[in-house]
py3Dmol code that shows the C-alpha trace and the ligand (Angstrom):
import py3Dmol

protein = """\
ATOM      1  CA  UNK A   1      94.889  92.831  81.711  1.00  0.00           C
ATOM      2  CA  UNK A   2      94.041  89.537  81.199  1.00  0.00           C
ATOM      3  CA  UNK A   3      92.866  87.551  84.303  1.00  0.00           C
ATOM      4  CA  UNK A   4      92.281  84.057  82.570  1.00  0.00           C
ATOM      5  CA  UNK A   5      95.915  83.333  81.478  1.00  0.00           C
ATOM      6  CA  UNK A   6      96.675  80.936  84.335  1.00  0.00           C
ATOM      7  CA  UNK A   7      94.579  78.694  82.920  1.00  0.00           C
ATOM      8  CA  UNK A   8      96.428  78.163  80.066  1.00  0.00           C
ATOM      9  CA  UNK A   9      98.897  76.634  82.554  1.00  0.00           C
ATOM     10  CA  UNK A  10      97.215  74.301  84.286  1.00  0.00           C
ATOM     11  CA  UNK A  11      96.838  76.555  87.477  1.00  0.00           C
ATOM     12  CA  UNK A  12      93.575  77.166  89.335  1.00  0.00           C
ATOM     13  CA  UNK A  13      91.922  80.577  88.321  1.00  0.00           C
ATOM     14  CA  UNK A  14      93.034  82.086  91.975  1.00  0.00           C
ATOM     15  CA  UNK A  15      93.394  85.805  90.492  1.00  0.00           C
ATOM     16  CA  UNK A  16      89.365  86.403  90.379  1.00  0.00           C
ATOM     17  CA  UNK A  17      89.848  87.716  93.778  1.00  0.00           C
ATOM     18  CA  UNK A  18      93.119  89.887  92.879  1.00  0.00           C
ATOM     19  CA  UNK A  19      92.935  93.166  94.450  1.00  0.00           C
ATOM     20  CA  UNK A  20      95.702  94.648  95.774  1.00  0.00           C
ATOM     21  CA  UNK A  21      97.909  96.992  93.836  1.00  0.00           C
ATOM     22  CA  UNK A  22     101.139  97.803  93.458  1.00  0.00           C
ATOM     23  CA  UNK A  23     102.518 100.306  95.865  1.00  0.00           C
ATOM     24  CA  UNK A  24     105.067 102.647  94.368  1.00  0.00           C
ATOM     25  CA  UNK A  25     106.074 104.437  96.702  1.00  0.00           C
ATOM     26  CA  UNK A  26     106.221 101.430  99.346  1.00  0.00           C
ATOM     27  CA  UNK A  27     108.475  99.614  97.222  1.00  0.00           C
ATOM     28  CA  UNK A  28     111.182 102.628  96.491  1.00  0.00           C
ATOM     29  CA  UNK A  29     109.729 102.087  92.954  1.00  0.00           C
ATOM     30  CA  UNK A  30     108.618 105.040  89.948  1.00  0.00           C
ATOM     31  CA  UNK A  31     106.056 104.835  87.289  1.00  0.00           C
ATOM     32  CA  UNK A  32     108.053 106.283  83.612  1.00  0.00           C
ATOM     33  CA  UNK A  33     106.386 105.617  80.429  1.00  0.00           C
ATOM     34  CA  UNK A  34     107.843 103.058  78.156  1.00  0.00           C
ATOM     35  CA  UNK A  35     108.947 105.826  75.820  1.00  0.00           C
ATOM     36  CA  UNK A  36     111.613 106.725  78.325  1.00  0.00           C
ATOM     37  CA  UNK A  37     113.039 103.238  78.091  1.00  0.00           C
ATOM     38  CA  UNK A  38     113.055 103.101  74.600  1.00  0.00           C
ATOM     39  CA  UNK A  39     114.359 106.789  74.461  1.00  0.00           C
ATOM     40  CA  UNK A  40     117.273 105.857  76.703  1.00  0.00           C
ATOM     41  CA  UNK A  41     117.763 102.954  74.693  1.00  0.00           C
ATOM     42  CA  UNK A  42     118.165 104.694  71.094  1.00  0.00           C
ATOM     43  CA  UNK A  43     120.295 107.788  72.835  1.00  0.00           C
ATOM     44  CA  UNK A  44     122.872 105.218  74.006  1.00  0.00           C
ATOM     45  CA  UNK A  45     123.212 103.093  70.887  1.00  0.00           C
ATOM     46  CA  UNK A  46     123.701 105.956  69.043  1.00  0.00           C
ATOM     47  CA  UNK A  47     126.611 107.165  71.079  1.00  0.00           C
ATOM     48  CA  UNK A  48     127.884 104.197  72.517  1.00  0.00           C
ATOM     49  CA  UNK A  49     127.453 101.136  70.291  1.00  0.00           C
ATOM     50  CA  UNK A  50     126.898  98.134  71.476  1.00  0.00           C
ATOM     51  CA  UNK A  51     128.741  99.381  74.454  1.00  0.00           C
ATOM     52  CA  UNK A  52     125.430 100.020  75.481  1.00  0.00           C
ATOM     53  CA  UNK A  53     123.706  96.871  75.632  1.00  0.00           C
ATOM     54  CA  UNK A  54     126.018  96.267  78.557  1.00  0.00           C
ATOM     55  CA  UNK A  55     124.835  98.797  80.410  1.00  0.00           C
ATOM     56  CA  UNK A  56     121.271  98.677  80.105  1.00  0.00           C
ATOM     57  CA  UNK A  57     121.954  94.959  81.420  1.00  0.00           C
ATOM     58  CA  UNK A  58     123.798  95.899  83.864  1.00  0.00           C
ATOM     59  CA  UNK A  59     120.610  99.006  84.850  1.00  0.00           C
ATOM     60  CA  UNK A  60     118.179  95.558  84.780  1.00  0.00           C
ATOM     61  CA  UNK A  61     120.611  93.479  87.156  1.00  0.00           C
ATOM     62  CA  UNK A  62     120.242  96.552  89.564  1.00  0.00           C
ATOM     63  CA  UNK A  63     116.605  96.352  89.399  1.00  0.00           C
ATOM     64  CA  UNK A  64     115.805  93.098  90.491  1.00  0.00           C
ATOM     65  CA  UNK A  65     116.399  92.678  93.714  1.00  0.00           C
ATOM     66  CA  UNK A  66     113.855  95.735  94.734  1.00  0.00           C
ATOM     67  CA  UNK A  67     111.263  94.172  91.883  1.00  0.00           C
ATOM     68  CA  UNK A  68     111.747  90.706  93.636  1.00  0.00           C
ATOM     69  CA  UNK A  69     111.119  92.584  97.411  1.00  0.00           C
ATOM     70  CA  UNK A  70     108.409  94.110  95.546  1.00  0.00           C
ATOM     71  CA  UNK A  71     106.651  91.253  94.237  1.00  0.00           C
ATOM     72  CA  UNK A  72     107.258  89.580  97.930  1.00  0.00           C
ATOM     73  CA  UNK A  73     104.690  92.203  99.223  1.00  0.00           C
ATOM     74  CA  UNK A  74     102.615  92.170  96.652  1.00  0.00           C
ATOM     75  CA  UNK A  75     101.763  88.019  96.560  1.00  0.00           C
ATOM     76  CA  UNK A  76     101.852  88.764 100.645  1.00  0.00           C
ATOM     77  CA  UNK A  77      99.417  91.307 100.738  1.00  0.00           C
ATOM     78  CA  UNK A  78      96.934  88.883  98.433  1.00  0.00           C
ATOM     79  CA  UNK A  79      97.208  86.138 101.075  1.00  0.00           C
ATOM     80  CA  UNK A  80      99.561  83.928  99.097  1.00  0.00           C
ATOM     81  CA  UNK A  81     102.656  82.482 100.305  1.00  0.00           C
ATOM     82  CA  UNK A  82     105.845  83.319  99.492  1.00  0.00           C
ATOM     83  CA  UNK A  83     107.567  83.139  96.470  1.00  0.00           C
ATOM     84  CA  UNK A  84     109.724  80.406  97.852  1.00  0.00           C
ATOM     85  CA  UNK A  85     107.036  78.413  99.008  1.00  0.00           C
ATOM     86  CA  UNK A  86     104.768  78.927  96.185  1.00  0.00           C
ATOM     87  CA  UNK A  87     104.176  75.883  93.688  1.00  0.00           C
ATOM     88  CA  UNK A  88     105.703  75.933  90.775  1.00  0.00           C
ATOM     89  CA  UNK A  89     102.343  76.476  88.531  1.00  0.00           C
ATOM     90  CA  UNK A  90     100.842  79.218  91.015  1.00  0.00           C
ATOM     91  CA  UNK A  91     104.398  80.750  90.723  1.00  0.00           C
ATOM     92  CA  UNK A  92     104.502  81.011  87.116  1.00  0.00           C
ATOM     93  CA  UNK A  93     100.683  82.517  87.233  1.00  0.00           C
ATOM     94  CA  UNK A  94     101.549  85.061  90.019  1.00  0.00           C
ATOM     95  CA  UNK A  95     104.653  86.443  88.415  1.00  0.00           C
ATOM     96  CA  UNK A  96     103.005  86.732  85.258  1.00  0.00           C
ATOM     97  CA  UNK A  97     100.121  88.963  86.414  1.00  0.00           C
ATOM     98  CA  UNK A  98     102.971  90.949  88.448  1.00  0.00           C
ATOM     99  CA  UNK A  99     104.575  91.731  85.162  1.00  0.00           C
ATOM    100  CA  UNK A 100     101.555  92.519  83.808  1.00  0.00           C
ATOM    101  CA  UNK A 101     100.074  94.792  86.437  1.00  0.00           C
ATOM    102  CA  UNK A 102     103.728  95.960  86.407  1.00  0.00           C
ATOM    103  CA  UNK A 103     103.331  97.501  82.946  1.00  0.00           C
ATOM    104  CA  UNK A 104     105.427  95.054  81.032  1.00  0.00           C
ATOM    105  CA  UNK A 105     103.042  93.562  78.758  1.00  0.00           C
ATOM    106  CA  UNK A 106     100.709  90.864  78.708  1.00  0.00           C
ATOM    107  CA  UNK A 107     103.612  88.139  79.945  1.00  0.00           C
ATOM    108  CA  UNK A 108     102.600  84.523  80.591  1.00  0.00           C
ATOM    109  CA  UNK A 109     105.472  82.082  82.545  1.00  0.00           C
ATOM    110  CA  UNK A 110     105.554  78.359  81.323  1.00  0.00           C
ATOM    111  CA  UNK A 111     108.464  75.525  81.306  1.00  0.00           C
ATOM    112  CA  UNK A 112     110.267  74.430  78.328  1.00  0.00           C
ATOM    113  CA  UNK A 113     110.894  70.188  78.744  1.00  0.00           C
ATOM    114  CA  UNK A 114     111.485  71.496  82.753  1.00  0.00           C
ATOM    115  CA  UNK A 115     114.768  72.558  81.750  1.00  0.00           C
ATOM    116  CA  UNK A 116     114.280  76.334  81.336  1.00  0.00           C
ATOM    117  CA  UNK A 117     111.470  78.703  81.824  1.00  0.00           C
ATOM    118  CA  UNK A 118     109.981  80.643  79.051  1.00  0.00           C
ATOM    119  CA  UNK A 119     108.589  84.628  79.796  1.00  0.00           C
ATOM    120  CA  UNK A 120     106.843  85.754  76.879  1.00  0.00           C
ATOM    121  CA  UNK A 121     104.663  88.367  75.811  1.00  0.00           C
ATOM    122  CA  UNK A 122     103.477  89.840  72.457  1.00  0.00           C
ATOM    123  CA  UNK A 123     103.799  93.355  73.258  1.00  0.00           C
ATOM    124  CA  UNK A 124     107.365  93.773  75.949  1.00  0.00           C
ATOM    125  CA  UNK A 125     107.561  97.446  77.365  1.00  0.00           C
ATOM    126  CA  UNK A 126     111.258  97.324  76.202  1.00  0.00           C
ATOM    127  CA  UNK A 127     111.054  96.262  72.401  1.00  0.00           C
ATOM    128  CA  UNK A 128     110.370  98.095  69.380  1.00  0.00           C
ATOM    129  CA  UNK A 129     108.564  96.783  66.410  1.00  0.00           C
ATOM    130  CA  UNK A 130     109.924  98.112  63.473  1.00  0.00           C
ATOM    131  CA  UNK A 131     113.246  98.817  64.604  1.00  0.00           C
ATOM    132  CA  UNK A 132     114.727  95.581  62.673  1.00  0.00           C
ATOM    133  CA  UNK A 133     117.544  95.049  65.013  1.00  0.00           C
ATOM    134  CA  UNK A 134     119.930  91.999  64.087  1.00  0.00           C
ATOM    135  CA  UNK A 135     119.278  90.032  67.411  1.00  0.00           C
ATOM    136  CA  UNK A 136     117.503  90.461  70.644  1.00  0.00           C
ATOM    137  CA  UNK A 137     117.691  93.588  71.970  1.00  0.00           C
ATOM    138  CA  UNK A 138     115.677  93.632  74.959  1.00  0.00           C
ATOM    139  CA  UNK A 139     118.895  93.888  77.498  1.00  0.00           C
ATOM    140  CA  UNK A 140     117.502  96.012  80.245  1.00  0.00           C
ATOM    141  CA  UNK A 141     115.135  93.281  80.403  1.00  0.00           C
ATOM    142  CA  UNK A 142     117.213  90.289  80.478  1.00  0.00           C
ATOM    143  CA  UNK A 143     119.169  91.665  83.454  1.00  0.00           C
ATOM    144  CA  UNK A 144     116.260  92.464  84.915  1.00  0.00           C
ATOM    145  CA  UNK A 145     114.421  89.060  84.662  1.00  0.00           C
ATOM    146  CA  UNK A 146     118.212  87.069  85.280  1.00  0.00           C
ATOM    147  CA  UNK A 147     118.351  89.057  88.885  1.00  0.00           C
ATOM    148  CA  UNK A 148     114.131  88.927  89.981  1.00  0.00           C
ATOM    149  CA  UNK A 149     114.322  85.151  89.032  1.00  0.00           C
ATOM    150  CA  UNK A 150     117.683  84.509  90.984  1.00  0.00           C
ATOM    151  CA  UNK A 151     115.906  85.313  93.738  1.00  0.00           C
ATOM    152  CA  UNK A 152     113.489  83.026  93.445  1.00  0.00           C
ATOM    153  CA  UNK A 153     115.422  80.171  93.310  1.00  0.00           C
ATOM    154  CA  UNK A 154     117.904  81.571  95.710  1.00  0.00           C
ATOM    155  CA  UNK A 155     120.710  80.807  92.945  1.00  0.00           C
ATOM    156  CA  UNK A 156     121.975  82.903  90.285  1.00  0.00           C
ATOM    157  CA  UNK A 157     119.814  82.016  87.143  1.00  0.00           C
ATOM    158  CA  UNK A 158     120.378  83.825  83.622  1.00  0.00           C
ATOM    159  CA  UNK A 159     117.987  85.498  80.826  1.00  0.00           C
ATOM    160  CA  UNK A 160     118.434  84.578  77.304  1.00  0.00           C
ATOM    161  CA  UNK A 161     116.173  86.062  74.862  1.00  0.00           C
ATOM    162  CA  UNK A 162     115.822  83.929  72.197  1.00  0.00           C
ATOM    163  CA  UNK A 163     112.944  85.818  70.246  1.00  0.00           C
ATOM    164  CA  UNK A 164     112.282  89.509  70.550  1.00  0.00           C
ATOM    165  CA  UNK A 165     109.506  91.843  68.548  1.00  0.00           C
ATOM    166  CA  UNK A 166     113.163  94.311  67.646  1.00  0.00           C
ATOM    167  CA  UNK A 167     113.959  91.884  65.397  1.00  0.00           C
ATOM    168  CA  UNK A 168     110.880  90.254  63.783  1.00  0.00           C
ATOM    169  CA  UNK A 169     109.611  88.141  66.241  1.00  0.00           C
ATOM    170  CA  UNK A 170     105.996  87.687  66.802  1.00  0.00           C
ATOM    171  CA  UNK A 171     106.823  88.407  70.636  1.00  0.00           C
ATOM    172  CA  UNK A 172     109.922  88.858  73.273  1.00  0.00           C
ATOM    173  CA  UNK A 173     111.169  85.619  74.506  1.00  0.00           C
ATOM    174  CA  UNK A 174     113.183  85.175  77.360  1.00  0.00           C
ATOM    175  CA  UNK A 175     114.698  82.008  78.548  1.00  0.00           C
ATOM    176  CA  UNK A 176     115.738  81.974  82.178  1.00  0.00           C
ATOM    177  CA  UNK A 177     117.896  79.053  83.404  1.00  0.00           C
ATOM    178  CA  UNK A 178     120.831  78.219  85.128  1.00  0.00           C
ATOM    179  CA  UNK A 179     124.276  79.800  83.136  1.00  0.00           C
ATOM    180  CA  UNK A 180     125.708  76.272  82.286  1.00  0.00           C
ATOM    181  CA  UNK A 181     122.056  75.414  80.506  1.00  0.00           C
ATOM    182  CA  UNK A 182     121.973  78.707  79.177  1.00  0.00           C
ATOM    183  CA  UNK A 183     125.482  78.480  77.806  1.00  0.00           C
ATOM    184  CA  UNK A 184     124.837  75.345  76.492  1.00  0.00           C
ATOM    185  CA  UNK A 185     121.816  76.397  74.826  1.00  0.00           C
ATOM    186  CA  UNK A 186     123.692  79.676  73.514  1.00  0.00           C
ATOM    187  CA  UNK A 187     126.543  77.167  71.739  1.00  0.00           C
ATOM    188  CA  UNK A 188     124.318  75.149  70.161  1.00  0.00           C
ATOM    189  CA  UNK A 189     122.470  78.160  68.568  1.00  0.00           C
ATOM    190  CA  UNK A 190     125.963  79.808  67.390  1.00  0.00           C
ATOM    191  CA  UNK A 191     126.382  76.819  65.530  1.00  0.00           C
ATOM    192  CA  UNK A 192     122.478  77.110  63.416  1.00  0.00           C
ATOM    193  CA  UNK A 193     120.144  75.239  65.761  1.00  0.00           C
ATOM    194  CA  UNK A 194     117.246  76.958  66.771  1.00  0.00           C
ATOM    195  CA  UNK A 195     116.677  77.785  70.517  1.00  0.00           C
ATOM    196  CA  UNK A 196     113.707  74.956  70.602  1.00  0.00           C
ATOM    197  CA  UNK A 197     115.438  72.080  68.958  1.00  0.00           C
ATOM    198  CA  UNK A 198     118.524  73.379  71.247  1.00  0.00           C
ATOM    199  CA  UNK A 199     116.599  72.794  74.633  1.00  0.00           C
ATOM    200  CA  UNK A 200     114.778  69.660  73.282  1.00  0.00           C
ATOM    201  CA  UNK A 201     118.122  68.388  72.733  1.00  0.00           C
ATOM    202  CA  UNK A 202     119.809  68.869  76.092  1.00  0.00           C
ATOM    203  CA  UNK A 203     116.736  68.252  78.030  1.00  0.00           C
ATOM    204  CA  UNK A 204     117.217  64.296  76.838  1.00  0.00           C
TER     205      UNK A 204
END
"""
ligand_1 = """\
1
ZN
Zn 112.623 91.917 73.011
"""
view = py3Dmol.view(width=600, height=400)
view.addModel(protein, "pdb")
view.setStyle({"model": 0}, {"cartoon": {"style": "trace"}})
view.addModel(ligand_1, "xyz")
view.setStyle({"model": 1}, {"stick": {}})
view.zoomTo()
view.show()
């Protein structure tokens, strides 16, 4: 765990004092090891196709309303606000360490030109280094992250994941932003830009 990564975006180092868990059990959630994940994964590509990356989106979409009523308890029972009225740096900090503490990796939260935000992290429970897929493959995870963060901003957001460890990258990338931007972003890429020169671009 790494309790210093707010820093790196501008927040105050408010996690020093970070106690409280996660309750399981409180939050109708279960621990399974990331093998399970990446078991169901491989069992449903095989049989399905890429039938299956609909699915496991559809499995993250479920998920993120109870991770979002999760992560409401957990920033309560630390004495912060709510999400809603957190600011926008102490958000990003506090849902990174909940990802973190939540098993998904060592995630940090930043902005990209305040058009989209940015979830990355080097080592994402759901990829698989190695496995030399053509594109992003982390789809339980984009649902997953399109749903917690539509919550936040009370408005349905997307997940685009624009770099992923499944297919070479250095690290999963997700881009979460409102569907037109992410659209937008998505056409520009189909035609050869790259994701950062895409959100440079529309972000003026
Ligand atoms: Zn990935």
């Amino acid at each position: 765990m790494r309790r210093n990564s707010c820093a790196v975006l501008g927040a105050e180092p408010f996690f020093e004092s970070v106690t409280a868990p996660l309750n399981l059990p409180a939050d109708a959630l279960v621990a399974f090891p990331r093998e399970s994940l990446l078991a169901l994964r491989a069992a449903m590509r095989r049989d399905a196709g890429d039938a299956a990356d609909t699915w496991l989106q559809e499995g993250g979409f479920a998920a993120g309303a109870p991770v979002f009523a999760a992560f409401e308890r957990w920033t309560a029972a630390q004495g912060f606000d709510a999400p809603s009225a957190l600011g926008l740096d102490q958000f990003r900090a506090l849902a990174a360490q909940f990802f973190r503490d939540s098993g998904w990796g060592d995630v940090t939260v930043t902005s990209l030109h305040g058009l989209v935000a940015a979830l990355d992290a080097p080592d994402w429970a759901e990829s698989e280094p190695g496995t030399a897929f053509p594109y992003p493959s982390c789809h339980y995870s984009a649902g997953l992250l399109a749903e917690f963060f539509s919550h936040v901003a009370d408005a349905p957001l997307a997940a685009l994941e624009v770099e992923c460890r499944s297919c070479g990258g250095a690290h999963c990338r997700f881009l979460i932003g409102s569907q037109s931007v992410l659209t937008a972003i998505y056409e520009r890429m189909s035609t050869g830009m790259d994701y950062a020169g895409a959100v440079a671009l529309l972000a003026g």
